[in-house]
C-alpha positions as CSV (number, residue, x, y, z in Angstrom):
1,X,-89.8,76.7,19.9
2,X,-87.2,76.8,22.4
3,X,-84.5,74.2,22.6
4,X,-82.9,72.7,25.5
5,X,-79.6,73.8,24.8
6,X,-80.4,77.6,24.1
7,X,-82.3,77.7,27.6
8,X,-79.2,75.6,29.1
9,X,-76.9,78.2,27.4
10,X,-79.2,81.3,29.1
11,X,-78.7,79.9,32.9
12,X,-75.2,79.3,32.6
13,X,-75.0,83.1,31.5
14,X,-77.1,84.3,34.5
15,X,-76.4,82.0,37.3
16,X,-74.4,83.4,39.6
17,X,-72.9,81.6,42.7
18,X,-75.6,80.8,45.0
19,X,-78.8,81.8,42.9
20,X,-79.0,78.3,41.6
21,X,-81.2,77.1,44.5
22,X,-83.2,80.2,44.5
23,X,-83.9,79.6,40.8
24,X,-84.9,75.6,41.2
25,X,-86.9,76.8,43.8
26,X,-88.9,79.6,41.8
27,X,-89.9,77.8,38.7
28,X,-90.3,74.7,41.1
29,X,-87.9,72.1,40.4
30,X,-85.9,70.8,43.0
31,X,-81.9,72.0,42.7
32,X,-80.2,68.9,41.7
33,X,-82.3,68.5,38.4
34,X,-81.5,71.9,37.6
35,X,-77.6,71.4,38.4
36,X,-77.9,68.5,36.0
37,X,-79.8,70.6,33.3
38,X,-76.7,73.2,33.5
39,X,-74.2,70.6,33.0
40,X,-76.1,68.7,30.2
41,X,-76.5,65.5,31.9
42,X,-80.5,65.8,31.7
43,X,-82.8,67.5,30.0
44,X,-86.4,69.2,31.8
45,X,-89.6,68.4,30.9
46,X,-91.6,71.2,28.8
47,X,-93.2,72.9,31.2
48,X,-90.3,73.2,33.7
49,X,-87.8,74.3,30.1
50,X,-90.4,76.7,29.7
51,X,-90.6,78.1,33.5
52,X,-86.6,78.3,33.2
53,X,-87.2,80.4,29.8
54,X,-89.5,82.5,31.3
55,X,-87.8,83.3,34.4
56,X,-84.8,83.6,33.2
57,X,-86.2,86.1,30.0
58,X,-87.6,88.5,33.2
59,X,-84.8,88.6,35.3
């Protein structure tokens, strides 16, 4: 099973100025969740920690 923090840890690594949007808006979360995710202050629900994982394993 994943964990928050590894998938967390994976976007920080691949993010790169400006894709942040484009990935919210991929795996279908809107962008300030996902900006929250990055910096720890929330965590996603399972199915959207999984989409992250998933998109960010491909690309």
């Amino acid at each position: 099973m994943i964990t928050q923090d590894e998938v967390r840890q994976k976007l920080i690594r691949k993010m790169q100025e400006g894709q942040q949007q484009y990935i919210a808006k991929q795996i279908g979360v809107p962008k300030q969740i996902l900006s929250n995710f990055k910096t720890g202050k929330r965590e996603l629900w399972e199915s959207s920690l999984q989409a992250l994982n998933d998109y960010l394993d491909s690309h």
